[in-house]
C-alpha positions as CSV (number, residue, x, y, z in Angstrom):
1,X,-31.1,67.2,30.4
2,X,-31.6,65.0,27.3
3,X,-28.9,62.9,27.6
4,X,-30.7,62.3,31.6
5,X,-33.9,61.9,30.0
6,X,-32.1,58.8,27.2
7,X,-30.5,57.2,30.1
8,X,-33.1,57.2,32.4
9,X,-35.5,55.7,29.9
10,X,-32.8,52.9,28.8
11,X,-32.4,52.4,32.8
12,X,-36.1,52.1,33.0
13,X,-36.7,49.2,30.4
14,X,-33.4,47.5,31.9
15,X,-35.1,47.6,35.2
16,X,-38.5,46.7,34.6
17,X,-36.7,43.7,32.7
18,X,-37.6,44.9,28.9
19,X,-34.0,45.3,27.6
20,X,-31.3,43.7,28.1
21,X,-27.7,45.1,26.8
22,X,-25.7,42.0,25.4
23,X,-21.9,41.6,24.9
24,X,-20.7,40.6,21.6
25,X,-20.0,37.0,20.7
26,X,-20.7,34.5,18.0
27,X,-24.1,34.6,18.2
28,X,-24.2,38.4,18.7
29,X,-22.9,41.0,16.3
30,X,-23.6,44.7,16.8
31,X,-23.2,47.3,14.2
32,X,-19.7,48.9,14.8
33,X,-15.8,48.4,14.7
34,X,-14.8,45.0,13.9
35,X,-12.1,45.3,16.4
36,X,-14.5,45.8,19.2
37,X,-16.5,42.7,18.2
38,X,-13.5,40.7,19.4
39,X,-13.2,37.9,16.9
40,X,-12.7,39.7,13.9
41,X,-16.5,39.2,12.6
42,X,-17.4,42.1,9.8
43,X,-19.6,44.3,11.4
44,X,-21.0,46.2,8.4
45,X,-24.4,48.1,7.6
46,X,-26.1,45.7,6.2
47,X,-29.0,44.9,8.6
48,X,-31.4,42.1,7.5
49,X,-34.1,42.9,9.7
50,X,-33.6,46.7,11.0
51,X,-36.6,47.0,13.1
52,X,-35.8,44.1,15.8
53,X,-33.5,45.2,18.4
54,X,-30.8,43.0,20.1
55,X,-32.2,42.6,24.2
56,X,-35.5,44.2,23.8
57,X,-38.7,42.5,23.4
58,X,-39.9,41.5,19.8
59,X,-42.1,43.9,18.4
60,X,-45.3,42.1,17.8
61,X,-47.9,42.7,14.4
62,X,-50.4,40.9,12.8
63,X,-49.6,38.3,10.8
64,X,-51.9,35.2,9.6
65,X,-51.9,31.6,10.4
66,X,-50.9,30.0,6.9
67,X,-53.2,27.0,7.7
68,X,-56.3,28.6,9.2
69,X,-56.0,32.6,7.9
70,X,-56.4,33.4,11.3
71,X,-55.1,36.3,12.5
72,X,-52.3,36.4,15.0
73,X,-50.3,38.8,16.9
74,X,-46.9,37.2,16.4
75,X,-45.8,38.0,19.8
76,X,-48.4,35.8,21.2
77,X,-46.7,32.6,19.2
78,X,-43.5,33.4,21.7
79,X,-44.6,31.5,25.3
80,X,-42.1,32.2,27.7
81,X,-41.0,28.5,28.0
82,X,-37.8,28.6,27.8
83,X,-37.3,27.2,24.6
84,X,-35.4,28.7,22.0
85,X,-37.0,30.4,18.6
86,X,-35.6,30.2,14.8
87,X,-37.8,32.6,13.3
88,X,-37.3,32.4,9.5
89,X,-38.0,35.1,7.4
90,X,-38.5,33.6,4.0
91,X,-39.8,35.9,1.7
92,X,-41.0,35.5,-1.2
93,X,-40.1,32.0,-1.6
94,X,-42.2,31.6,-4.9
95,X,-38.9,33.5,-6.2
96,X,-36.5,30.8,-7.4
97,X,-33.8,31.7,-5.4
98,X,-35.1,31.9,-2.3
99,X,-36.8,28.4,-2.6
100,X,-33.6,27.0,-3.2
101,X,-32.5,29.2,0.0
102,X,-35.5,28.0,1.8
103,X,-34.9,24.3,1.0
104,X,-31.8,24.0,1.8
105,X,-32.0,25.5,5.3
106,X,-35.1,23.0,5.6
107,X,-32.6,19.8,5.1
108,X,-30.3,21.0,7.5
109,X,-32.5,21.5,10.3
110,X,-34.0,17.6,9.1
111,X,-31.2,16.3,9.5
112,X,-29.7,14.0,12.3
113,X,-27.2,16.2,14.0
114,X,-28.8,19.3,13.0
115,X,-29.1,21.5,16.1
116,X,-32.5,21.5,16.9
117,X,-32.1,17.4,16.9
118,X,-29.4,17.3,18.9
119,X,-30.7,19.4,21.9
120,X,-34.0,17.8,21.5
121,X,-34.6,15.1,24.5
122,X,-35.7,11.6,22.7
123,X,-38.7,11.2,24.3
124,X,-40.0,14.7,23.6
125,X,-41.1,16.8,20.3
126,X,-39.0,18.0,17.9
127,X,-39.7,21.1,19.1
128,X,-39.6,20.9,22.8
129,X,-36.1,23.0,22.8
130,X,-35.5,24.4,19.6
131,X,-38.7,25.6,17.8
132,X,-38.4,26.9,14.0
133,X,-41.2,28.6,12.6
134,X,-41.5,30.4,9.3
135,X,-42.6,33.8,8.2
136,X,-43.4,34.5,4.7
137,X,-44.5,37.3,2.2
138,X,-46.1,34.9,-0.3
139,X,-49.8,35.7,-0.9
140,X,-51.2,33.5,1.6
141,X,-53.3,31.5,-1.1
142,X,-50.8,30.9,-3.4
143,X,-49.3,28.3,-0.6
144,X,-49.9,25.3,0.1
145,X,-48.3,24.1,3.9
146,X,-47.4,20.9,2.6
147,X,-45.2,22.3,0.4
148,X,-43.0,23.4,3.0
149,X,-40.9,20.5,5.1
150,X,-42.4,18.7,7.8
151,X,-40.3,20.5,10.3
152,X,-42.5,23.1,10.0
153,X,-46.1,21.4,10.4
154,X,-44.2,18.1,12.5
155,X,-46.9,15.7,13.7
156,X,-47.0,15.1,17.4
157,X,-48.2,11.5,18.9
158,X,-50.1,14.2,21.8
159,X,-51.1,17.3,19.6
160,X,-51.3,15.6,16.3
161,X,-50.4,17.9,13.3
162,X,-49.0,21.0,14.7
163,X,-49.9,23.7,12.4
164,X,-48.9,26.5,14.5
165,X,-45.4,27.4,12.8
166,X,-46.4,28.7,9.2
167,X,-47.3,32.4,9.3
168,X,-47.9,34.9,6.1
169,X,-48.0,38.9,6.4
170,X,-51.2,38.7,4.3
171,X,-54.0,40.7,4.3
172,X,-56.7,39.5,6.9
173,X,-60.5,39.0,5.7
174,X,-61.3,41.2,8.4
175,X,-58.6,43.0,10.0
176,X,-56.9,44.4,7.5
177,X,-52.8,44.1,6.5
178,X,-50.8,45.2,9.2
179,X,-47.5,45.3,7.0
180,X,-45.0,42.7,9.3
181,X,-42.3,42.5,7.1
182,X,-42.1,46.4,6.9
183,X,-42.6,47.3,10.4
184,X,-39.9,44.6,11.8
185,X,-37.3,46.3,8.6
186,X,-37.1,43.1,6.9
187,X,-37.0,43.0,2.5
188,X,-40.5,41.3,1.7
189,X,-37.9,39.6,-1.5
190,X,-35.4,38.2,0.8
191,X,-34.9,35.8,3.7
192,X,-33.1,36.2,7.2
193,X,-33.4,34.8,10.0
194,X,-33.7,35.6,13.8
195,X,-33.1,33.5,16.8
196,X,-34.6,34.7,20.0
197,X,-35.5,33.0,23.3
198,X,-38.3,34.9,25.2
199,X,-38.1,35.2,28.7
């Protein structure tokens, strides 16, 4: 009967269009035999960010606007558009090493055949395929946003400065701290990334 019940349930959120089972392939790895993965791609342990689930819809918590403190749900940053989402996990990025890190992932995506320029139609945003945004652990007042690279706070000839891609798991002045980084199973020190594309 359990094994029903697991089946049935995984059936259900296939159906009513919450998971999705993906194959492997470059851009998917899934924890097991290397063999299975099909090109020979280590398939260790180590998970960067444990609580996100390949196919299944991106847990949401509070996190806050590092421009305005204002408190989102970070699900509600994800409009089903169509576009595609790098969602950076930076850390603590007041660490040395993970500004380095942080820097140097900036200058790639600045550059001209970086990926999110190349997809990008000329006569739209930056961001209009391909839209980065960062998530940090920093306290949220020992940041400034123009520290970070313009990719992440671009300026738009329509929406002006788009300060929308900056976000802190910080404590709220009157919601409280939700905890992000621990309830999606990411290291608060480290840096990952995720890319998803929300349907």
């Amino acid at each position: 009967m359990a094994k029903f019940k697991d089946t049935f349930e995984k059936g259900s959120m296939f159906a009513s269009e919450l998971a999705v089972n993906y194959g492997a392939s470059i851009p998917v790895v899934k924890i097991r035999d290397s063999a299975d993965q099909g090109d020979g791609t280590d398939v260790g342990p180590r998970i960067l960010a444990s609580n996100i689930k390949l196919g299944i819809r991106f847990t949401t918590f509070q996190v806050l606007n590092q421009s305005d403190a204002r408190p989102w749900q970070f699900g509600q940053i994800f409009k089903s558009d169509g576009r595609f989402r790098i969602i950076v996990f930076a850390g603590n990025f007041k660490d040395e090493k993970q500004w380095k890190w942080l820097q140097g992932f900036e200058r790639s995506l600045a550059k001209p055949d970086s990926v999110i320029r190349r997809f990008a139609p000329s006569a739209k945003p930056i961001d209009s395929v391909i839209e980065s945004l960062v998530y940090h652990s920093v306290p949220r007042q020992e940041v400034k946003l123009l520290e970070l690279h313009e990719m992440f706070h671009p300026f738009d000839e329509k929406r002006g400065w788009v300060n929308v891609k900056v976000f802190v798991d910080d404590v709220s002045y009157h919601q409280g701290h939700r905890e992000a980084y621990k309830n999606h199973g990411v290291d608060r020190e480290s840096s990952c990334m995720v890319i998803g594309r929300p349907d």
